[in-house]
Backbone as ProteinMPNN parsed JSONL, in Angstrom:
{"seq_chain_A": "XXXXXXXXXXXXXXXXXXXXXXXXXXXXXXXXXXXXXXXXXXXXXXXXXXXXXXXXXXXXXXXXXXXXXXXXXXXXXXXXXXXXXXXXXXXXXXXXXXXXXXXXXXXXXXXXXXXXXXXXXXXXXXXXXXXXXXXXXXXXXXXXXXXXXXXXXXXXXXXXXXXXXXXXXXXXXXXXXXXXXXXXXXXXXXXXXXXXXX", "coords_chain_A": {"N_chain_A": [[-5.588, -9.815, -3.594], [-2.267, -8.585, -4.261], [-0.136, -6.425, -5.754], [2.467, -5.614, -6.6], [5.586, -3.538, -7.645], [6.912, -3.289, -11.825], [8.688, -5.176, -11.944], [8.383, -7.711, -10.286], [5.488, -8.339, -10.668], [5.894, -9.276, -13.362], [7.664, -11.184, -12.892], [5.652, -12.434, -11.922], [4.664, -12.673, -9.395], [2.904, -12.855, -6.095], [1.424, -11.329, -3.618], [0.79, -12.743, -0.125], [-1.109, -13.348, 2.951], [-0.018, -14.899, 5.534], [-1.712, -17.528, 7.323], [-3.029, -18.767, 10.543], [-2.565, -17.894, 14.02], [-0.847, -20.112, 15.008], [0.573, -21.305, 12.946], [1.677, -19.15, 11.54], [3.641, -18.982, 14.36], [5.102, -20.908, 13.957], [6.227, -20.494, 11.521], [7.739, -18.774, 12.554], [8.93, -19.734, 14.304], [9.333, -19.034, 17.045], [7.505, -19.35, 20.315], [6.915, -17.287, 21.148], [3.835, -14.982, 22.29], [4.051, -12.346, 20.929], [5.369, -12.357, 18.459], [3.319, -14.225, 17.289], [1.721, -12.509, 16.184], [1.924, -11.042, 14.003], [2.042, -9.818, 10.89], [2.948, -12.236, 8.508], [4.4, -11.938, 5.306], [4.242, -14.098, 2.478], [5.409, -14.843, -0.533], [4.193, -16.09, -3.86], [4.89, -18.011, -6.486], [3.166, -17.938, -9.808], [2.572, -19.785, -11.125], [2.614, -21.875, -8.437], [0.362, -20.892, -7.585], [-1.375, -21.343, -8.951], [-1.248, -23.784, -9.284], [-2.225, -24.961, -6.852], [-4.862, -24.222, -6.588], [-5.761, -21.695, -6.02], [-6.657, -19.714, -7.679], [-7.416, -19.642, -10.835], [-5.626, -20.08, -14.182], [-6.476, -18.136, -16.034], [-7.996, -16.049, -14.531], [-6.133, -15.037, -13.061], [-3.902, -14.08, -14.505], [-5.64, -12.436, -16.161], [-5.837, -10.24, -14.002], [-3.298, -9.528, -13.56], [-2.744, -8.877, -15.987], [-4.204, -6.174, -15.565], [-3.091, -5.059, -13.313], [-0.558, -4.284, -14.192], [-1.07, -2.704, -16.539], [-2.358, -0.332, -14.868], [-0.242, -0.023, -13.363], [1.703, 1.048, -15.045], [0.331, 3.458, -16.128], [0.311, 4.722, -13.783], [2.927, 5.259, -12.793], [3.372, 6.712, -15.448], [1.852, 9.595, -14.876], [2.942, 9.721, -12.053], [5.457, 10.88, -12.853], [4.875, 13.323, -14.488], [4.046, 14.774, -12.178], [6.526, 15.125, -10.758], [7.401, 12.823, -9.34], [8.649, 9.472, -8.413], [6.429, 6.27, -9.039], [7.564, 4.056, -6.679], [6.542, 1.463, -5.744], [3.811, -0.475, -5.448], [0.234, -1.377, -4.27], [-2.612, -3.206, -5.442], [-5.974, -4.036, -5.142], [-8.145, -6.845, -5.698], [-11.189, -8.097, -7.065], [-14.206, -10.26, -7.371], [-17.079, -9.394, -9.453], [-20.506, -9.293, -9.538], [-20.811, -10.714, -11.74], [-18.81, -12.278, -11.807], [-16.207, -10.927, -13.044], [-13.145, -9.393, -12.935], [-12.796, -6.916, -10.677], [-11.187, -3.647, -10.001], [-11.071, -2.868, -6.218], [-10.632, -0.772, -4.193], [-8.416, 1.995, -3.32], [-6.106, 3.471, -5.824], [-3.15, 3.947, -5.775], [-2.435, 6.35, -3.454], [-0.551, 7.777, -1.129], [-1.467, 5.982, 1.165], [-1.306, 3.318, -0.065], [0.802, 3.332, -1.671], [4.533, 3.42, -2.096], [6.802, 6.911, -2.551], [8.818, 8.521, -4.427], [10.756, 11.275, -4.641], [11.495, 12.762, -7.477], [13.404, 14.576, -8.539], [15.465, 14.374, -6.423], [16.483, 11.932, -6.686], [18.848, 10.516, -8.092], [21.109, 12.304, -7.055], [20.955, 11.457, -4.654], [21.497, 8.682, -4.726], [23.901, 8.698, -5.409], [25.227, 9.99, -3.471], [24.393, 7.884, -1.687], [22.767, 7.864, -0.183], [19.244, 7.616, 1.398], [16.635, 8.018, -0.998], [14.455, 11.069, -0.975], [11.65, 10.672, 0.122], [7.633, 10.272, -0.078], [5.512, 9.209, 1.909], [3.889, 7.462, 4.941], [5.466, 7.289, 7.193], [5.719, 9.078, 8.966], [4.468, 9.43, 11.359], [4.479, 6.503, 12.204], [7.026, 6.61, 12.87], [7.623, 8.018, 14.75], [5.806, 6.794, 16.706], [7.268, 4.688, 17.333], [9.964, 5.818, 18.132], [8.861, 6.669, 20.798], [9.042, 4.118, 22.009], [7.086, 2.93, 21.315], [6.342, -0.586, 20.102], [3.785, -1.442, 18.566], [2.097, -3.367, 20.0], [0.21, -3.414, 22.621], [-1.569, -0.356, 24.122], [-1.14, 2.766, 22.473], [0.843, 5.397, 22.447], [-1.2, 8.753, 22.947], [-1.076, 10.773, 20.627], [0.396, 13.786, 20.814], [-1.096, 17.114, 19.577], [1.025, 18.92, 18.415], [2.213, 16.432, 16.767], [-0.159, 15.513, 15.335], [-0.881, 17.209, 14.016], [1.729, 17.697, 12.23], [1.636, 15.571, 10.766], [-0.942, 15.698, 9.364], [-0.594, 18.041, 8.132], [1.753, 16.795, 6.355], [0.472, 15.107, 4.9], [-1.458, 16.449, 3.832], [-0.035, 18.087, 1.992], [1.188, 15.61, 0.952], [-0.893, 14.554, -0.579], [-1.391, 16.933, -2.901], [1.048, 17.058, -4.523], [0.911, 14.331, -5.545], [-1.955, 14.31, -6.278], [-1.729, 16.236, -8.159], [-3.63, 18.348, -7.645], [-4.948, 20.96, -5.519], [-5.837, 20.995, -2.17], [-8.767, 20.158, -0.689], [-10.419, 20.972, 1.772], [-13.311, 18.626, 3.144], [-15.892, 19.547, 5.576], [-17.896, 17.969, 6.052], [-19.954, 15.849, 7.846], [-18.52, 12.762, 7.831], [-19.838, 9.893, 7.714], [-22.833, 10.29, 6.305], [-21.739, 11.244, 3.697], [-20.213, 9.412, 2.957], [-21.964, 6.934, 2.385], [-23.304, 8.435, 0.382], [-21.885, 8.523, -1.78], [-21.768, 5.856, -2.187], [-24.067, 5.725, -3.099], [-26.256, 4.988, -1.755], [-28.008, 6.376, -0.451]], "CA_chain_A": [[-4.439, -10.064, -4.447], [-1.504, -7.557, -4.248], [0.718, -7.041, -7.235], [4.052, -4.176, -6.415], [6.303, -3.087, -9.09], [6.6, -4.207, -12.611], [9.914, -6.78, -11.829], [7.653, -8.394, -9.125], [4.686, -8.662, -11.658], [6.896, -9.545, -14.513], [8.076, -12.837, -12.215], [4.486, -13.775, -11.648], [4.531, -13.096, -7.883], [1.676, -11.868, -5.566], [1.608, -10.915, -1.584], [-0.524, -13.452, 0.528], [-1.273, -13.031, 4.321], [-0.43, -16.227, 6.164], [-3.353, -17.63, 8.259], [-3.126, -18.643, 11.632], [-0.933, -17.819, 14.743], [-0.4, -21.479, 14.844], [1.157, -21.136, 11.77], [2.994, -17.883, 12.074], [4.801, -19.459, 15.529], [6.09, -22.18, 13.582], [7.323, -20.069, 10.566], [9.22, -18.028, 13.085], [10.407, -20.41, 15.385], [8.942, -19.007, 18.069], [6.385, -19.519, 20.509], [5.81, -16.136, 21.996], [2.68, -14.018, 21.43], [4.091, -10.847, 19.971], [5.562, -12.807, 17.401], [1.952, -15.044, 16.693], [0.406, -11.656, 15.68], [2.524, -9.867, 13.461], [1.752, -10.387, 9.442], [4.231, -12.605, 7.826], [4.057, -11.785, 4.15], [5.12, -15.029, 1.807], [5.565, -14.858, -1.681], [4.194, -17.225, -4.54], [4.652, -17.547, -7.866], [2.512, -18.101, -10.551], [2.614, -21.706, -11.507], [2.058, -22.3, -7.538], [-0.931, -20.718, -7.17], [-2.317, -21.9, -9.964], [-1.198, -25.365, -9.187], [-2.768, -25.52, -5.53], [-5.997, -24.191, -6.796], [-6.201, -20.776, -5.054], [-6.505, -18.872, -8.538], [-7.421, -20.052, -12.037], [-4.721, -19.373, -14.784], [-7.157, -17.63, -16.436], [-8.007, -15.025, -13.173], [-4.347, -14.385, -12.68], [-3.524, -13.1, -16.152], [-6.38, -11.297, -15.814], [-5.357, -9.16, -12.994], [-1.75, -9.301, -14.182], [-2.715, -7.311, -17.367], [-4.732, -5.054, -15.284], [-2.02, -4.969, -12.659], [0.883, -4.045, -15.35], [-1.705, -1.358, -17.299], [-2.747, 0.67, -13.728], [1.479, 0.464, -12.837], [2.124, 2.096, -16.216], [-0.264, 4.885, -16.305], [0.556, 5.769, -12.464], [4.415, 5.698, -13.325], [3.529, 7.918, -16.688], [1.213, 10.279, -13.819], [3.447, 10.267, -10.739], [6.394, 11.338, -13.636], [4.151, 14.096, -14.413], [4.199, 15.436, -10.894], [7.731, 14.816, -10.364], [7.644, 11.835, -8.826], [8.625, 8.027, -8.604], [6.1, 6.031, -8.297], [8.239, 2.768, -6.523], [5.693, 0.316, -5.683], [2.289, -0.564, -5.096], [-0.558, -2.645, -3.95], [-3.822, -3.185, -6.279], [-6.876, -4.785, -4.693], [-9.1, -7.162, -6.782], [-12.388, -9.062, -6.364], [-14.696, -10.314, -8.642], [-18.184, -8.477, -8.928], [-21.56, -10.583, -9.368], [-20.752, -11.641, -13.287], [-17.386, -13.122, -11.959], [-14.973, -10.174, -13.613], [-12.418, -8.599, -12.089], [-12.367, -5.481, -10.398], [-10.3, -2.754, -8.476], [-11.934, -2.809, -5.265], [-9.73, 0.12, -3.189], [-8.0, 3.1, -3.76], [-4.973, 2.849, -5.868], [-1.833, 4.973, -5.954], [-2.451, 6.791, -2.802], [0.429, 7.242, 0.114], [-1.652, 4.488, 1.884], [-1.224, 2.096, -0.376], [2.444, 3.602, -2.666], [5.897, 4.675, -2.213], [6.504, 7.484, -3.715], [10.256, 9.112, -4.114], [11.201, 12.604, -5.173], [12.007, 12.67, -9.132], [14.488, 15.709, -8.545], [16.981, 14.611, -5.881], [16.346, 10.382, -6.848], [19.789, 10.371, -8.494], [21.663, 12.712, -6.074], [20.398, 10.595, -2.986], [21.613, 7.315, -4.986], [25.584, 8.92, -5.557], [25.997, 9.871, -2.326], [24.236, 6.303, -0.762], [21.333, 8.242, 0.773], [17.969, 7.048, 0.493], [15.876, 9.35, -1.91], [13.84, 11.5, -0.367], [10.138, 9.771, 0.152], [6.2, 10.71, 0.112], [5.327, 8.101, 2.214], [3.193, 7.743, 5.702], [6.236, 6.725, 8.057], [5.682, 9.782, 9.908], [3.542, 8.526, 13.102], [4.979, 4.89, 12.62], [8.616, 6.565, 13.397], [7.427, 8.964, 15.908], [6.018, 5.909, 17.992], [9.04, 4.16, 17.371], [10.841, 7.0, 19.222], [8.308, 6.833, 22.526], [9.167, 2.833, 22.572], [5.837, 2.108, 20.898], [6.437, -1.076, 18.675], [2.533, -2.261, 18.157], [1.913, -3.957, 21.586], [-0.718, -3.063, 23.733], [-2.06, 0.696, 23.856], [-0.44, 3.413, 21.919], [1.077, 6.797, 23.591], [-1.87, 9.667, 22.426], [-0.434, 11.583, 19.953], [0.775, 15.127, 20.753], [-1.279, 17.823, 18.688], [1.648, 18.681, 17.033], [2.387, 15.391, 15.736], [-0.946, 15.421, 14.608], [-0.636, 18.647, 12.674], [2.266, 17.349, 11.687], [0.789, 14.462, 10.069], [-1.974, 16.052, 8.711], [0.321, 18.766, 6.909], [2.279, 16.328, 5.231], [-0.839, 14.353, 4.33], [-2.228, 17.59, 2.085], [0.946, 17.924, 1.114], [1.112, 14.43, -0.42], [-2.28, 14.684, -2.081], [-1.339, 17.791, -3.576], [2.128, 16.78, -4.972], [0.741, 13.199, -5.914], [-2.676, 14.431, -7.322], [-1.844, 17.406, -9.113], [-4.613, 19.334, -7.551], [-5.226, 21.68, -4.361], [-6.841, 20.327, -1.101], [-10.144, 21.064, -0.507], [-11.065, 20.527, 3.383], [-14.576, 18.282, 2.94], [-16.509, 19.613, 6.603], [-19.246, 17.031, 5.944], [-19.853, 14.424, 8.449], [-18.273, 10.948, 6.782], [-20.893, 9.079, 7.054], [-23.837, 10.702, 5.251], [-20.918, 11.535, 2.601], [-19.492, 7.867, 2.187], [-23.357, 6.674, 1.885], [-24.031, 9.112, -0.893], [-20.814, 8.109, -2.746], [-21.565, 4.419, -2.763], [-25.085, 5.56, -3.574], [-26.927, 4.349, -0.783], [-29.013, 7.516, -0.411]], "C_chain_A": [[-3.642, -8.774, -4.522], [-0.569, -7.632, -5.568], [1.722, -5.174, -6.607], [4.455, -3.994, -7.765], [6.496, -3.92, -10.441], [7.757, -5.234, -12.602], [8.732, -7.825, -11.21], [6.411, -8.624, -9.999], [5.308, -9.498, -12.884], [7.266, -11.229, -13.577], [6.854, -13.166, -12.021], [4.229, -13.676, -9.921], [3.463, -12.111, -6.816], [2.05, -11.582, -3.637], [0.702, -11.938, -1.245], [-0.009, -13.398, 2.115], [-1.06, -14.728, 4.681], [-1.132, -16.138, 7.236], [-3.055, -17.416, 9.471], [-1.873, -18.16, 12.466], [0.087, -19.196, 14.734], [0.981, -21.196, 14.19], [2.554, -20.315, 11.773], [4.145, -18.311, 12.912], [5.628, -20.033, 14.876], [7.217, -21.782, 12.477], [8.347, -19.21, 11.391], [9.891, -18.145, 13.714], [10.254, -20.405, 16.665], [7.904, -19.054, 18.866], [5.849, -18.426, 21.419], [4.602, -15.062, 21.097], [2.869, -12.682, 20.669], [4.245, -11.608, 18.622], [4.402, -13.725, 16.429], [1.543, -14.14, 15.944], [0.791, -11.015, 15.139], [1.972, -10.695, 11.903], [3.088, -10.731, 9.262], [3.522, -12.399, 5.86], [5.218, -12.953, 3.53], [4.692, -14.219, 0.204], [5.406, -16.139, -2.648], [4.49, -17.197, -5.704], [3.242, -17.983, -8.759], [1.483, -19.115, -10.806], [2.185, -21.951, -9.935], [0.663, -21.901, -7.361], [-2.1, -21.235, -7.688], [-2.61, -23.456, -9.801], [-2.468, -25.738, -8.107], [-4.036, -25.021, -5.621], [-6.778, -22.793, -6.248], [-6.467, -19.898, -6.294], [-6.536, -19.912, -9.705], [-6.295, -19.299, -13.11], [-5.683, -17.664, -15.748], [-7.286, -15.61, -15.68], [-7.071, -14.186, -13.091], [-3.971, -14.019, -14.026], [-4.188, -12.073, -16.369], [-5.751, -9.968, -14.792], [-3.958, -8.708, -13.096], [-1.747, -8.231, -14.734], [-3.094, -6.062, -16.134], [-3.719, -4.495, -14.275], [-0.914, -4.057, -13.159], [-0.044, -2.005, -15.972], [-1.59, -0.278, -16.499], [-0.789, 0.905, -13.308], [1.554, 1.243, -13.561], [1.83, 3.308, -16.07], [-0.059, 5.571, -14.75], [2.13, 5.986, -12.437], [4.253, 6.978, -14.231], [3.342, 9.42, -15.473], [2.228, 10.849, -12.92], [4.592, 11.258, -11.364], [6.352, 12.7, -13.791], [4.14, 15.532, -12.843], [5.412, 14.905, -9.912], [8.33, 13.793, -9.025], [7.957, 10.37, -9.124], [7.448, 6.877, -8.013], [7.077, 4.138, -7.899], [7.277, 2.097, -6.585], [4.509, 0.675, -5.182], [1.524, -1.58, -4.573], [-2.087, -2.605, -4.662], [-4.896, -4.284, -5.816], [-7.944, -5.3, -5.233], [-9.415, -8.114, -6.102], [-12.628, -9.133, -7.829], [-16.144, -9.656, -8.053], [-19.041, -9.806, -9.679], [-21.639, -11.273, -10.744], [-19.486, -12.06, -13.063], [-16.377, -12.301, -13.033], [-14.452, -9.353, -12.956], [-12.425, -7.343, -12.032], [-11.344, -4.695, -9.712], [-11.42, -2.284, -7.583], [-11.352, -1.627, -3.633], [-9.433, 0.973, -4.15], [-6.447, 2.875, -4.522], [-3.98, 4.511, -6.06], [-2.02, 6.267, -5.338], [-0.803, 7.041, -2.082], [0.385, 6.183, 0.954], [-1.439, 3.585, 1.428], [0.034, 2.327, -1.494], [3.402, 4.19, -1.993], [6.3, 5.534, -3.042], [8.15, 7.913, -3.773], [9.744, 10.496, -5.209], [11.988, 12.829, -6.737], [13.263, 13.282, -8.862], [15.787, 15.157, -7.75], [17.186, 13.15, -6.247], [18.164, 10.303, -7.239], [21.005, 11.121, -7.445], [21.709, 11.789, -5.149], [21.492, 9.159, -3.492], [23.331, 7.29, -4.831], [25.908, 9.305, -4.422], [25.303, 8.928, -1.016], [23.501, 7.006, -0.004], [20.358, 7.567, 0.637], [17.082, 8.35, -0.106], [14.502, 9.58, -1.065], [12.161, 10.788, -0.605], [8.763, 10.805, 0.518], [6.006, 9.63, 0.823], [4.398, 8.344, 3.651], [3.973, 7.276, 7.195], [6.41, 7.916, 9.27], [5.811, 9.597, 11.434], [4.118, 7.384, 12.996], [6.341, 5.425, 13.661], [8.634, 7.374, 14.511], [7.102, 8.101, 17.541], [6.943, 5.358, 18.159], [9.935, 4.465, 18.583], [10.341, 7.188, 20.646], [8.721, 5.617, 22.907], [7.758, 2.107, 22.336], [6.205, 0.813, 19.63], [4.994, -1.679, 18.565], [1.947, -3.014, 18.818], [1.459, -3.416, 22.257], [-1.301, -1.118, 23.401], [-1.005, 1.974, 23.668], [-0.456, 4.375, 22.77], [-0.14, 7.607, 22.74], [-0.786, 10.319, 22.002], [-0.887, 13.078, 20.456], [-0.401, 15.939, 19.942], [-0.612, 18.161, 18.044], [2.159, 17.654, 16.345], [1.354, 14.899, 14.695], [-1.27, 16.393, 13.209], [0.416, 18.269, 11.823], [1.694, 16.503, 10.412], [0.047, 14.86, 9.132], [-1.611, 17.138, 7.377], [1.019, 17.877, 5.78], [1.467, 15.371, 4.639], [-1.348, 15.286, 3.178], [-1.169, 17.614, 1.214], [1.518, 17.128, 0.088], [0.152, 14.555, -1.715], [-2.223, 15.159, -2.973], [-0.129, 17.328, -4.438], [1.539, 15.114, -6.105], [-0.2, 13.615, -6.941], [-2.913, 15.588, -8.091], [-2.84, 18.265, -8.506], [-4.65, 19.865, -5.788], [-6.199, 21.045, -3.626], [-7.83, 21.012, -0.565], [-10.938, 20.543, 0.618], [-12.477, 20.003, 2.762], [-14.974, 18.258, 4.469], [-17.213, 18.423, 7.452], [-18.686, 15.647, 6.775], [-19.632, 13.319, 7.575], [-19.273, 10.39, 6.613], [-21.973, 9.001, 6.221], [-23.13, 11.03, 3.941], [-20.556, 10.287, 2.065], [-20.769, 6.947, 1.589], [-24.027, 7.276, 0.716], [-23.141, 8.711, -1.906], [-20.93, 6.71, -2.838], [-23.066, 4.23, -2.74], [-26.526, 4.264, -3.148], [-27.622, 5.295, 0.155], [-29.312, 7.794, -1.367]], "O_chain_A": [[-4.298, -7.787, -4.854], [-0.333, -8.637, -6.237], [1.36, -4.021, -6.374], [3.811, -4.24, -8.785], [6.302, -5.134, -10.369], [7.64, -6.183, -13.377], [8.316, -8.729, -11.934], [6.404, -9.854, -9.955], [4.794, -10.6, -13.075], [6.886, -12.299, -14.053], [6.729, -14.384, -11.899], [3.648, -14.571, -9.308], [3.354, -10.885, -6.854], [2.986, -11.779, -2.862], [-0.235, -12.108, -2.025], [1.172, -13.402, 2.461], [-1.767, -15.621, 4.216], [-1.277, -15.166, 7.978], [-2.798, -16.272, 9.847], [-0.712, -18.019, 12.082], [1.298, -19.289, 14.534], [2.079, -20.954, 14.691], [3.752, -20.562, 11.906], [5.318, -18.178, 12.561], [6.833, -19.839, 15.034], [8.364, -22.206, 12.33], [9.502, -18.976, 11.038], [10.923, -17.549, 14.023], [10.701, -21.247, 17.444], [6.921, -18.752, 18.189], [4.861, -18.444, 22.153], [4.518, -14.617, 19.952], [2.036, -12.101, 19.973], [3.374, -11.519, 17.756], [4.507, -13.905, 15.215], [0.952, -14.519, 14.933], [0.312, -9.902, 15.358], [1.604, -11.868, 11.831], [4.091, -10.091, 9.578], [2.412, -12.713, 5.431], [6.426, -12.976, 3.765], [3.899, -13.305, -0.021], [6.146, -17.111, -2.5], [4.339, -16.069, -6.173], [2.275, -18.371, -8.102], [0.261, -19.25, -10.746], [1.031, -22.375, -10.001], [-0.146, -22.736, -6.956], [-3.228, -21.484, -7.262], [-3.614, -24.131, -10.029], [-3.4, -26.508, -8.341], [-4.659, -25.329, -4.605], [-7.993, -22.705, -6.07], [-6.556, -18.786, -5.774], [-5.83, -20.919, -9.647], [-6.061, -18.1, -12.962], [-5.316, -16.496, -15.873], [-6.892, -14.52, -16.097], [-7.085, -12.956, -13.055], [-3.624, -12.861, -13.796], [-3.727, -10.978, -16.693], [-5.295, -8.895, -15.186], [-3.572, -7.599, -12.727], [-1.236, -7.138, -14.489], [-2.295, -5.161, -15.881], [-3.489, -3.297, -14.441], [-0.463, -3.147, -12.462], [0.27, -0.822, -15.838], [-0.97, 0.709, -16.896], [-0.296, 1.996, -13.024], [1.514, 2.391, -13.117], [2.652, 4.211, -15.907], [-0.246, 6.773, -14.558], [2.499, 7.066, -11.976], [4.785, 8.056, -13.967], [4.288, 10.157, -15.198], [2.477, 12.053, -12.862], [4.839, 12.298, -10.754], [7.299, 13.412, -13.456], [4.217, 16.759, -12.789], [5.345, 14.449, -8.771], [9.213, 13.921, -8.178], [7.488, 9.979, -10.192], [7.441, 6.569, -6.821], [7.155, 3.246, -8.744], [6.903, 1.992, -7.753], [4.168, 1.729, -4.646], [2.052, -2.677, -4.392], [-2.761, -1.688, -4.193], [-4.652, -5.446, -6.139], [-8.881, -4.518, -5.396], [-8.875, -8.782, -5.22], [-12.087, -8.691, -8.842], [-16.432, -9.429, -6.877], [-18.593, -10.841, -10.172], [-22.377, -12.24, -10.934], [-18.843, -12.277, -14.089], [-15.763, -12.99, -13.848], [-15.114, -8.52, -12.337], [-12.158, -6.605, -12.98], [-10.679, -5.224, -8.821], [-12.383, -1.588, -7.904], [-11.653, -1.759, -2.447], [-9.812, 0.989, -5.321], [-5.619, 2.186, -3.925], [-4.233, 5.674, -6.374], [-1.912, 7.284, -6.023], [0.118, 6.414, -2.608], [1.319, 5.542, 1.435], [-1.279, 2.638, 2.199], [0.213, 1.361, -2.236], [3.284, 5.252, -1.381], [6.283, 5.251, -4.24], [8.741, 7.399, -2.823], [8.877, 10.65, -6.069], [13.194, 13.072, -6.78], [14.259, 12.563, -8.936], [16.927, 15.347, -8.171], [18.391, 12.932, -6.122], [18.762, 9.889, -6.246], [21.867, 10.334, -7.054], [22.823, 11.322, -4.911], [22.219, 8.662, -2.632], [23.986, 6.359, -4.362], [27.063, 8.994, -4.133], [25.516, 9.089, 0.185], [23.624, 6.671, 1.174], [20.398, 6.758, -0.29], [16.99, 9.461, 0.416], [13.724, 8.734, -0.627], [11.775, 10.49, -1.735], [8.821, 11.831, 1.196], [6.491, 8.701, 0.178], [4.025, 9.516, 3.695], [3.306, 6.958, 8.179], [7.078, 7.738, 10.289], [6.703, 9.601, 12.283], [4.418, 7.063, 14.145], [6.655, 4.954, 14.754], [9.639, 7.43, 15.22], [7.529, 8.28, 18.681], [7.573, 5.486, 19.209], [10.405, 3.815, 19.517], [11.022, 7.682, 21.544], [8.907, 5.553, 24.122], [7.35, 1.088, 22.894], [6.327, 1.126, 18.446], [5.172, -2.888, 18.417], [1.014, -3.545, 18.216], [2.203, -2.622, 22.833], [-1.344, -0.803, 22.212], [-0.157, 2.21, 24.528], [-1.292, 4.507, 23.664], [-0.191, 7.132, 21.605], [0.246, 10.495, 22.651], [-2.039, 13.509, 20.52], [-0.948, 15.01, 19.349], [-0.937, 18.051, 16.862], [2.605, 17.918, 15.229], [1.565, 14.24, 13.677], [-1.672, 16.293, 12.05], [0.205, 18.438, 10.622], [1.409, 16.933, 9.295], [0.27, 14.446, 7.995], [-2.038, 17.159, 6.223], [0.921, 18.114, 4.576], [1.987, 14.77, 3.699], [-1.576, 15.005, 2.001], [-1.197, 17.297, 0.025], [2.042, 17.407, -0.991], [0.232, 14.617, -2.942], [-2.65, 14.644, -4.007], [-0.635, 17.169, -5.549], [1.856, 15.006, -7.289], [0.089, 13.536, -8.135], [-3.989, 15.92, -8.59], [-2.832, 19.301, -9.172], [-4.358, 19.048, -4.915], [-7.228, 20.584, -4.122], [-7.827, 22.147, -0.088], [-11.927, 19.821, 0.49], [-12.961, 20.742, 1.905], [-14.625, 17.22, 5.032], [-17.215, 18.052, 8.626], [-17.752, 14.858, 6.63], [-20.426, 12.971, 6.701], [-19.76, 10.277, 5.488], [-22.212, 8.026, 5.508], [-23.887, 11.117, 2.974], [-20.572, 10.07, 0.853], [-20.659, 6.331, 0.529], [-25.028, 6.83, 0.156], [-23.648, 8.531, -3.012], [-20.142, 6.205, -3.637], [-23.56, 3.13, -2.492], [-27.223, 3.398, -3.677], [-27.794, 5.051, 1.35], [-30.125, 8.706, -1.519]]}, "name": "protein", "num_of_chains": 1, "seq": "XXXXXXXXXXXXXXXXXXXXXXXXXXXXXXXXXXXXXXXXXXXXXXXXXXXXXXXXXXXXXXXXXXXXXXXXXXXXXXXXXXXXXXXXXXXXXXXXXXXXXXXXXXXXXXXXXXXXXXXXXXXXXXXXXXXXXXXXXXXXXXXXXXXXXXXXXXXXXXXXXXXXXXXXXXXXXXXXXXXXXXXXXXXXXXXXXXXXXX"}
């Protein structure tokens, strides 16, 4: 269940993945394969979801509130560290007593837009777009070789990777208030101790 900004909450409306390619072809008209395999994102409201049985009213209010609360306090936050946060995506399950959780990371770059508090208003009077935290780096870099998501990507450069990786600390740091602290440690014996499975 995805929930973005509070207008888009406020109407009741969630993100859902449509299923098959089948499917996909038909919503787009066409019957070639690039187009089968791309995500189409629909939009439902409320009252539908509830109607067709995919969500109890109950469920969905639930995650609403919690939805609305986690926007707030990462708006108050990103404010804090002179930022906007625009939108989001909040990932909920239920855990083995059937109550909702956050099951991901929230109010990252991977999963928020972020804009620049300071120039937001500048950018808007002279019809720019306000400067962004965001991860469009590498998307726009393949872009530029003629990569759109089809078949095997160009290897990235080392400096696009440095690139990348600079403005990656750079987010963290700006986003989470605090200095980046290289972790050496092989992932896996690290992600196993953090979900306490050593």
């Amino acid at each position: 269940m995805g929930a973005t900004n509070p207008e888009d909450a406020k109407e009741g409306t969630v993100r859902a993945l449509y299923g098959s390619s089948i499917e996909r072809n038909a919503i787009h008209g066409s019957d070639s394969p690039e187009n089968a395999e791309k995500e189409l994102l629909f939009f439902f409201s409320r009252a539908e979801l509830i109607a067709c049985g995919a969500i109890s009213e109950e469920l969905y209010d639930g995650a609403h509130a919690i939805a609305q609360r986690l926007f707030a306090e990462g708006t108050r936050f990103a404010e804090k560290q002179g930022l906007i946060l625009v939108d989001t995506k909040y990932e909920m399950g239920l855990d083995a007593k059937g109550e909702i959780v956050v099951i991901d990371e929230i109010h990252t770059p991977d999963s928020s837009r972020y804009w620049q508090l300071d120039s937001y208003e500048s950018a808007l009077a002279e019809g720019r777009s306000p400067a962004a935290i965001d991860k469009e780096y590498v998307r726009l870099w393949l872009g530029e070789q003629g990569y759109k998501g089809d078949g095997t990507p160009p290897e990235l450069p080392i400096e696009v990777r440095v690139e990348a990786a600079t403005r990656y600390i750079r987010a963290f740091e700006q986003v989470s208030g605090r200095a980046f602290d290289a972790n050496l440690e092989p992932p896996v014996p690290r992600i196993r101790r953090n979900l306490g499975l050593e």
